[in-house]
C-alpha positions in Angstrom: 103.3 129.7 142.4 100.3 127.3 143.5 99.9 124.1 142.0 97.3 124.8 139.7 99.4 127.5 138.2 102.1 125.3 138.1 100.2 122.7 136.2 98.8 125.5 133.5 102.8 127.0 133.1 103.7 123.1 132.0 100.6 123.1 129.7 101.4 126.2 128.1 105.3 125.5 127.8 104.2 121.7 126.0 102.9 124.1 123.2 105.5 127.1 123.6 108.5 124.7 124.0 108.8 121.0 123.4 112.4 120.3 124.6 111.9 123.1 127.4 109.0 120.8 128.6 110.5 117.8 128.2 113.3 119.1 130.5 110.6 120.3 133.2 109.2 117.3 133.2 112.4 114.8 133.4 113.6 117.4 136.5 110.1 116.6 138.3 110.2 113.0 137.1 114.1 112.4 138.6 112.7 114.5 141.9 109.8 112.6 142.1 107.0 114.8 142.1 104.1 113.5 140.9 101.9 116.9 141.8 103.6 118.7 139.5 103.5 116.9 136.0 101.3 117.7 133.5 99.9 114.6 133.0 97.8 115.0 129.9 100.7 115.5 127.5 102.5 113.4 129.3 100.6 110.2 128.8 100.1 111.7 125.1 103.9 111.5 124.4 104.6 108.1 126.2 101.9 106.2 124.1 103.5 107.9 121.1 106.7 106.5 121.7 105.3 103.3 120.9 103.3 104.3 117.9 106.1 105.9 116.8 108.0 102.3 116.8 105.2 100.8 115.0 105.5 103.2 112.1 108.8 103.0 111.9 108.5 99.3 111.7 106.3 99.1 109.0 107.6 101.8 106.9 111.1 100.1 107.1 109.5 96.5 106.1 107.9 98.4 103.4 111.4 99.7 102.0 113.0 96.3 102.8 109.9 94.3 100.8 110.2 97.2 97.8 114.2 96.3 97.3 113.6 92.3 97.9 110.9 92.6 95.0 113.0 94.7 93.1 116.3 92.9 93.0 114.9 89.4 93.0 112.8 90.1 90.0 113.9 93.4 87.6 116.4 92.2 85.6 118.5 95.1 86.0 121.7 94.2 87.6 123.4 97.9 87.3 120.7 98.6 90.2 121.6 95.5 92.0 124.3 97.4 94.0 122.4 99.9 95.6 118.9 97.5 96.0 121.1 95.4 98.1 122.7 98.7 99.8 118.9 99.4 100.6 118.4 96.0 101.6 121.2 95.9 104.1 120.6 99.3 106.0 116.6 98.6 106.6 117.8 95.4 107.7 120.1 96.3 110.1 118.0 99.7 111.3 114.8 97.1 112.0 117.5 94.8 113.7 118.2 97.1 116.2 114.5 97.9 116.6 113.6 94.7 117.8 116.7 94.1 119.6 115.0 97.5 121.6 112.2 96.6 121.8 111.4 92.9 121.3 107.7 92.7 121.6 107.6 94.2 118.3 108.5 90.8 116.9 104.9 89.9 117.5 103.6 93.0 115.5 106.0 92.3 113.0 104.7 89.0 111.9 101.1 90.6 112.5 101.1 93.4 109.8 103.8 91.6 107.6 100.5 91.0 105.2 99.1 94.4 105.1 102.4 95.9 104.5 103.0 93.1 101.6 100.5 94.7 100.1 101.1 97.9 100.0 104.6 97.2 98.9 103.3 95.5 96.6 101.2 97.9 95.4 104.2 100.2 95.2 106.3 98.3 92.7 103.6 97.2 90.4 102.8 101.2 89.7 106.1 101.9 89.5 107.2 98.9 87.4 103.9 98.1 85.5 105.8 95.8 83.2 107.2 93.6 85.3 106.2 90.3 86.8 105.8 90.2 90.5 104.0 87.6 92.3 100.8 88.2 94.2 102.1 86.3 97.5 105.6 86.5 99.1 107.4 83.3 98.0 110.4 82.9 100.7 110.2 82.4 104.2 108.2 84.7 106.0 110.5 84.1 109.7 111.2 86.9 110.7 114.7 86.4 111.1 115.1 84.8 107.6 113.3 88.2 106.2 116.4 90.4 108.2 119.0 87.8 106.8 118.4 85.7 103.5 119.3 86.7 100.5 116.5 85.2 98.7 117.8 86.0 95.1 120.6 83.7 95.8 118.8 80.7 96.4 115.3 81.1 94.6 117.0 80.5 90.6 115.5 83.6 90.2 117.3 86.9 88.8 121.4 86.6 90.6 
């Protein structure tokens, strides 16, 4: 098989067979062979890794900043138990995200606003009643955000 048909076969298989592919391409990557890869998809899927930690970033703040809201200010303490459940798992799950990879820190604390806002977007439709603030009001560190349990300490709802 010559080269070029090699490459095509890869091509093909990306779109036939995703794990098959990623198995070809591990095998040429541990034997070194460079003239084999299909580099297109290849670069594709290695800048998605990261994008895919991004999203999974901000859709985890999102759920963290939705139960905060929700069980420092909806008196409703037969939810309390599972808000703080919710709390707990996003915290730990974006824990070991940055512990992986810790330049996401950095984008952390630069989308924190823009996904404030959509969280708070969220609860205000699906709590029109209630009264949430327009700006966070704790400590926006972002270990204090993965740790404090601001409704213990802001005389809010406990």
């Amino acid at each position: 098989m010559t080269q070029i048909d090699r490459s095509t076969a890869l091509k093909q298989l990306y779109d036939q067979d995703f794990a098959l592919w990623v198995e070809a391409i591990a095998a040429h990557l541990k034997a070194r062979d460079t003239t084999h890869l299909d580099w297109d998809n290849l670069i594709e899927e290695v800048e998605s890794l990261g994008k895919s930690q991004k999203k999974e970033l901000k859709s985890r703040l999102g759920v963290l900043l939705i139960h905060i809201l929700k069980r420092c200010y909806l008196p409703m303490p037969e939810c309390y138990r599972g808000w703080v459940s919710t709390i707990d798992e996003q915290r730990r799950e974006l824990q070991l995200l940055l512990e992986q990879s810790p330049s996401l820190r950095r984008y952390f604390v630069n989308e924190f606003d823009d996904v404030w806002v959509y969280a708070l977007r969220q609860i205000r439709k699906d709590y029109p009643g209630a009264n949430f603030p327009d700006l966070w009001q704790f400590n926006r560190d972002v270990d204090a955000i993965l740790s404090d349990e601001f409704w213990q300490s802001s005389g809010l709802i406990s």
